[in-house]
N, C-alpha and C positions, 0 to 999 in steps of 0.2 A: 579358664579358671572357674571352679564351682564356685558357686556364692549358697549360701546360707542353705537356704531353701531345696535347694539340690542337695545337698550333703545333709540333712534330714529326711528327705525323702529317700533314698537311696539307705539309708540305714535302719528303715522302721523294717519290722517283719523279714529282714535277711539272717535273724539268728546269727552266727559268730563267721558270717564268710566276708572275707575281705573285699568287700565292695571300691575301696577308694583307694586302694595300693597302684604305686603309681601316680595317680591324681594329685593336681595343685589345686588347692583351695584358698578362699582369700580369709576374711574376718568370719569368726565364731564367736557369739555373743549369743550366751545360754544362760547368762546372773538371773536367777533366779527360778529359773526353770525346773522342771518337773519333767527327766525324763527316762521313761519305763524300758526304753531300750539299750543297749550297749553301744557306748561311744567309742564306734569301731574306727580307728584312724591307725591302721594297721598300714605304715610304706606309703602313706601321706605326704604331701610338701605341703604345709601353712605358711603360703607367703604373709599373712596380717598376723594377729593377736587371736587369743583366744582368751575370752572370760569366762568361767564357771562359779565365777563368786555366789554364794549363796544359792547353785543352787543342789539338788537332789540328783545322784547320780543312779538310779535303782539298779543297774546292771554293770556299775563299774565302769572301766575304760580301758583300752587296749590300742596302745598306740607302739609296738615293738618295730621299728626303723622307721617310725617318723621324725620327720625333719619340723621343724619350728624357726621360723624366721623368727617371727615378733613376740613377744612377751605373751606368758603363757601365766593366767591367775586364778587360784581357785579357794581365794580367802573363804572362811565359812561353808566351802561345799562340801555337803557330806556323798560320800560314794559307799554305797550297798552291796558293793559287789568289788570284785576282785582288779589290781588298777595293774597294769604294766606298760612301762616305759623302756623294756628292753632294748638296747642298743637306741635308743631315741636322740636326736641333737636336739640341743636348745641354743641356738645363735642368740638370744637373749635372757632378760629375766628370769626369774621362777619363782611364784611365791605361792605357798601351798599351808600359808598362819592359819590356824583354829579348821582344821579342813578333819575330817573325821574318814577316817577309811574302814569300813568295816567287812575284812577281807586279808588278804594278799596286796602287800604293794612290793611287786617285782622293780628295781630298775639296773640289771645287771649291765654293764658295760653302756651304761647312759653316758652323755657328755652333755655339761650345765656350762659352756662356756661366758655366763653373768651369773652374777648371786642369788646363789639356789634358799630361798629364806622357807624352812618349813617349823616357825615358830608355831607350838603349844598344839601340833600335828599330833593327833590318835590315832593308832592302828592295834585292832584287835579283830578278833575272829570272827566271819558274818558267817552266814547261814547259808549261800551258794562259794561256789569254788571252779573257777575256769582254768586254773593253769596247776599242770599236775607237776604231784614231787616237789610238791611244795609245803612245808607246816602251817595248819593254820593261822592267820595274823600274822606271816611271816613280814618283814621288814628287810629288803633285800638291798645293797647297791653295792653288791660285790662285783669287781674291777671297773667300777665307773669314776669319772675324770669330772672332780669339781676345778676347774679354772680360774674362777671369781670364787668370794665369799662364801662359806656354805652353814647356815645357822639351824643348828635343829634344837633350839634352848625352850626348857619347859616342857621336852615330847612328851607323850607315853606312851611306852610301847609295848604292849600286854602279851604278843608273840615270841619269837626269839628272831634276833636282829642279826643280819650280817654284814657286816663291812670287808668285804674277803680281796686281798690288795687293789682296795679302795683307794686313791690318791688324792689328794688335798692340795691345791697349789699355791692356794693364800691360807688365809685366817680361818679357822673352824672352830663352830664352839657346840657343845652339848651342857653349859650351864642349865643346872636345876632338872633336867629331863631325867627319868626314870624308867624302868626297864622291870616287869614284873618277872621275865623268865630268863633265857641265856643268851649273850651275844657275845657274837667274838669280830676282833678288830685284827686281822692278819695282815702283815706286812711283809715275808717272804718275799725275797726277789724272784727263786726258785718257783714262785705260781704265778709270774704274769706270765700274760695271755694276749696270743697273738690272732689278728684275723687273718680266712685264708686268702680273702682278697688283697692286702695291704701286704704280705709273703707273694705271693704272686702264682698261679698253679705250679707249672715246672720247678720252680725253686722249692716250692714247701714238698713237691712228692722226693726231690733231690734230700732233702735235711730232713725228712723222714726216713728216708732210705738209711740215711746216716747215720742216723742214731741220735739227731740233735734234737727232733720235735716228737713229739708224744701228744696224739689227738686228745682234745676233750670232748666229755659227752654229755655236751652241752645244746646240741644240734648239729643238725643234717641235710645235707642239699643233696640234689641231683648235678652232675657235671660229665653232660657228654655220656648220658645213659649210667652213670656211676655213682656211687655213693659215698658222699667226700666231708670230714667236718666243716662246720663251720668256723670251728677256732680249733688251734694248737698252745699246748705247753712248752717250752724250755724242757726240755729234757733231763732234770737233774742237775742245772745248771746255779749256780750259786754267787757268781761274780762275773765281772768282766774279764778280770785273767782267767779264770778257769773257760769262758765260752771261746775269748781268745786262743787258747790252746788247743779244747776241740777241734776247731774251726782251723788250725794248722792240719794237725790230726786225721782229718778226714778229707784234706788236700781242697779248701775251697779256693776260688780266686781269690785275686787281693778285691775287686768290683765286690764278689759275693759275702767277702768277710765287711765291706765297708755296709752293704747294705744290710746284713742281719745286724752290727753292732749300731749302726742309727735305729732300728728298732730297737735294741734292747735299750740305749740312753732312752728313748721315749716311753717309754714303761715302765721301766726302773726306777729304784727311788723311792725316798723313804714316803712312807703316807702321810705325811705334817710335814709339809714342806717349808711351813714359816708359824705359826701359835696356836695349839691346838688347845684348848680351855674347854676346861672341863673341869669346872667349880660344881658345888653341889648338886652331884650327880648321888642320885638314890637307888639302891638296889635293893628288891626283893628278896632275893633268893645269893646273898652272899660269896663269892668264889666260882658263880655262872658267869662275871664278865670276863671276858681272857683276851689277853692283850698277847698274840703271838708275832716276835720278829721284828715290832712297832717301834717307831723312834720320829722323833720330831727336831726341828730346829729352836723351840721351844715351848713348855708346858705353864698348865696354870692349873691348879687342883687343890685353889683352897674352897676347904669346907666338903671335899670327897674322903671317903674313908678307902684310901687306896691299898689299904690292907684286905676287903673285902674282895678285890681285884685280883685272879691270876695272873700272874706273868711266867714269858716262857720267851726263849731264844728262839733261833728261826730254827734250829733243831726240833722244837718242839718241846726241849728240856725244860723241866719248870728253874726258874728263875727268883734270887730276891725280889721283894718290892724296888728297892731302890736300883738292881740294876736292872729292873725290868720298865723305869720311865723315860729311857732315851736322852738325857739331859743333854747342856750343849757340854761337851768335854773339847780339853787340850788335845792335839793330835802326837800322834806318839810311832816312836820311829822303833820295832822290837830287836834289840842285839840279842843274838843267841850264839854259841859254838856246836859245828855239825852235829853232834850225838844228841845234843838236845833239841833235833830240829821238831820231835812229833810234840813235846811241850811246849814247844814257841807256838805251833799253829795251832796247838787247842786256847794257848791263850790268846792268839790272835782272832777266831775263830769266835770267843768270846765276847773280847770289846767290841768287835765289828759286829754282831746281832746286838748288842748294848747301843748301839749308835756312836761309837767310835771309830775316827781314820785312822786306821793303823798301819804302818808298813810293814809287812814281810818281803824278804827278799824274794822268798822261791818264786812268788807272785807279781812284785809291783817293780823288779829290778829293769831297768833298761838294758834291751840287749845291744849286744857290742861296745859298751859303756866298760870303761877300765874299771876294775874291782875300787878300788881307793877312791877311786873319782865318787863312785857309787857311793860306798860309806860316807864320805864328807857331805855331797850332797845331801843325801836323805838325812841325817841328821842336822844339817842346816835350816832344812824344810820342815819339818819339825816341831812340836813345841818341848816335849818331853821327849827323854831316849829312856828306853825299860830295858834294863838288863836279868836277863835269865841268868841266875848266879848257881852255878854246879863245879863240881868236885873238877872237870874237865875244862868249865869253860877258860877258866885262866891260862891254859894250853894253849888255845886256840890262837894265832897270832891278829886273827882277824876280828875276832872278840876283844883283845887287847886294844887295836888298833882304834878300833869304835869307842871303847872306853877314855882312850886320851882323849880321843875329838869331843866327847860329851866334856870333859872336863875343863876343856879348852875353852869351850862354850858358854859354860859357867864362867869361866873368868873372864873371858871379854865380856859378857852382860852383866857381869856384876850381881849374878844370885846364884844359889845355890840348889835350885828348884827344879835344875834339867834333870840326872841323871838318877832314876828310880826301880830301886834295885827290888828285885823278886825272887827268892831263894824257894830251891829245890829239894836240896841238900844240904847236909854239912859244909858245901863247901864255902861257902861265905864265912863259916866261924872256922876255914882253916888258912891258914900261912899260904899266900900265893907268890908269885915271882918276887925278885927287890924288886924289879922296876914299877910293877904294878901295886906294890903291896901298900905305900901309901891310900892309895885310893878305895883298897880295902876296909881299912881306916875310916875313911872318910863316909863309904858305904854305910856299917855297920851303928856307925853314930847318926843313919836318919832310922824312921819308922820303913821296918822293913814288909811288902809285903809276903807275908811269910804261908808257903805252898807246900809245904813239906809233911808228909801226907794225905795230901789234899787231891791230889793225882788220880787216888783209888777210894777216893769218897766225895760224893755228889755233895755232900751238907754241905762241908769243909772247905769246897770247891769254892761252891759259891756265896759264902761268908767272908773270905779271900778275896771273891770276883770283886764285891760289893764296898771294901775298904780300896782296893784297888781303883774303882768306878769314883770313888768319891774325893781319893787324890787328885783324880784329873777332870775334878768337876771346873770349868774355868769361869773365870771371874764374873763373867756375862751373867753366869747360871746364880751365882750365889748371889746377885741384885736381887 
């Protein structure tokens, strides 16, 4: 194990080569120091702690696959220079309060598994620049895994920020922090990102072959004289039943579908996985923050002007405010009749980037499950059932069938709150069967969300989406 003294020596005058990749190192204890060269811990192991508190980092730091056992502090240390913590572990703390970066702080696919605290944290543009394709001041932790607590309250971030399917597993807050240029917060499932080691070689060249991974270029290794990413994308991949399907499709084992879909449960997932707070957040430059595909388990946003905020689907699609803040909603079970199966999955397709469970069948049905078993089920499971109301669907037997079961549902709970109707067409203000025509009836006397041509206008759509989104705001949400 290097101690101190070694890992100073070894770093003075080697310029940016990785002198300690590899290497275990014990305690770093630098508070207060004054140092002119780059704190290179480049593929490092720190079995101890490291301090940087207060001190002066003139050349930045570059720690891309280092490992960190012990608590890593760099209260009031300012860095000069450009900081990356690419793919870095922290098996403990992080606290990074009053720290000034004046540069690049990279930490793409970082893992903080303790409370990452980087309170009243500055990052703006310094005067040298190590890591290229990069914007100046950039503020980076795109696909990186906070685990514990992750506080960045008070920041300011004078670059443009990326949280790009960044994931949150507890509490996150950005209270008061500010942002002088553009950041976006992506939460697509469609862009996580897989390493090639943890894919394994053989398999990732097999589901490339395939058509399931698509390289990113994001880095490059040599393998066996070859030149092979470092990481992979999901190939267009949007959900679990659509990857599930492929993954039929392209003939994997039942071993090889088990092992890609425990990768995809560990990467997936919304990025607020439990209160994401973001009270008095200030922004510069109005409609640069963008909030794409993003949903949480719960929000907090008093005293933001969330109107200054884009919001967009995981499409991409811009979005209301209100269905673009992920609230907690009811889950909702979609009835439709064949002919309207492409408007049920665009509405389904909808809730579901909104942060809604929703069922559709083509998708979420069990196979070899009896048709009716299925219906009664899913709508048991359920909080809401939405009915796609058209000229046709009253035809449908299977449509009908769904409709008594909501009804039925309502009456043994005792409210009237299940089953919510969403018109296409006319056909909700026309004469449907006797048998079902009461329940027409009954439809037409709630607040209907009404779609009707909304289909072939984006506005419309989603002014619709948005009284829709706030019907199923559930009780939780409205405390």
């Amino acid at each position: 194990m290097l101690q101190q003294d070694e890992v100073i020596s070894r770093l003075k005058n080697v310029g940016n080569r990785d002198v300690l990749n590899g290497e275990r190192l014990g305690d770093l204890n630098l508070s207060g120091q004054e140092i002119d060269f780059c704190l290179n811990l480049t593929g490092a192991r720190i079995g101890g702690s490291v301090d940087l508190s207060h001190a002066r980092l003139h050349r930045g730091i570059r720690a891309p696959m280092a490992f960190f056992e012990g608590t890593v502090e760099a209260r009031h240390c300012e860095m000069m220079g450009d900081v990356s913590f690419t793919n870095a572990y922290f098996a403990s703390t992080v606290d990074l309060s009053w720290a000034i970066v004046r540069g690049k702080f990279w930490a793409w696919r970082a893992r903080f598994h303790g409370d990452a605290t980087f309170f009243q944290l500055v990052c703006k543009q310094g005067d040298t620049s190590n890591l290229e394709y990069v914007f100046p001041g950039e503020l980076n932790f795109s696909w990186a895994w906070f685990l514990g607590k992750a506080l960045f309250e008070r920041g300011r971030f004078e670059g443009p920020v990326f949280f790009w399917r960044t994931r949150f597993f507890d509490n996150c807050s950005f209270n008061e922090s500010s942002f002088a240029r553009g950041a976006v917060f992506m939460g697509k499932v469609s862009e996580i990102c897989l390493d090639y080691h943890e894919i394994g070689p053989d398999f990732c060249r097999k589901l490339e072959a395939a058509g399931l991974l698509r390289p990113a270029n994001e880095g490059w290794m040599l393998v066996n004289g070859r030149e092979v990413p470092f990481y992979y994308h999901l190939n267009n991949i949007n959900s679990l039943q659509e990857l599930e399907g492929r993954m039929n499709q392209v003939g994997l084992s039942p071993e090889e579908q088990g092992h890609l879909a425990t990768l995809y449960h560990m990467h997936a997932g919304r990025m607020f996985a439990k209160e994401a707070s973001l009270q008095n957040m200030g922004f510069e430059q109005p409609k640069q923050i963008k909030f794409i595909g993003v949903n949480a388990s719960e929000w907090s946003l008093a005293g933001t002007d969330t109107s200054a905020i884009s919001f967009f689907n995981a499409d991409e699609q811009p979005v209301p405010e209100k269905a673009g803040l992920g609230y907690v909603y009811q889950t909702v079970f979609i009835s439709y009749g064949g002919p309207d199966e492409a408007v049920a999955r665009r509405l389904h397709d909808a809730l579901r980037s909104a942060g809604v469970a929703a069922y559709f069948y083509k998708e979420d049905a069990v196979p070899g499950r009896l048709i009716d078993d299925e219906m009664v089920s899913g709508i048991a499971q359920h909080d809401r059932v939405l009915f796609v109301c058209s000229q046709s669907a009253p035809q449908r037997p299977g449509w009908r069938f769904e409709l008594k079961q909501a009804f039925k549902k309502e009456s043994q709970e005792g409210r009237g709150t299940i089953a919510l109707p969403v018109s296409i067409d006319e056909g909700l203000w026309t004469e449907w069967p006797s048998e079902i025509e009461p329940f027409r009836a009954d439809l037409i006397a709630r607040n209907v969300a009404d779609f009707r041509g909304a289909l072939d206008n984006v506005d419309r759509f989603n002014e619709q989406l948005a009284r829709l989104l706030k019907a199923l705001r559930s009780r939780k949400a409205e405390e």
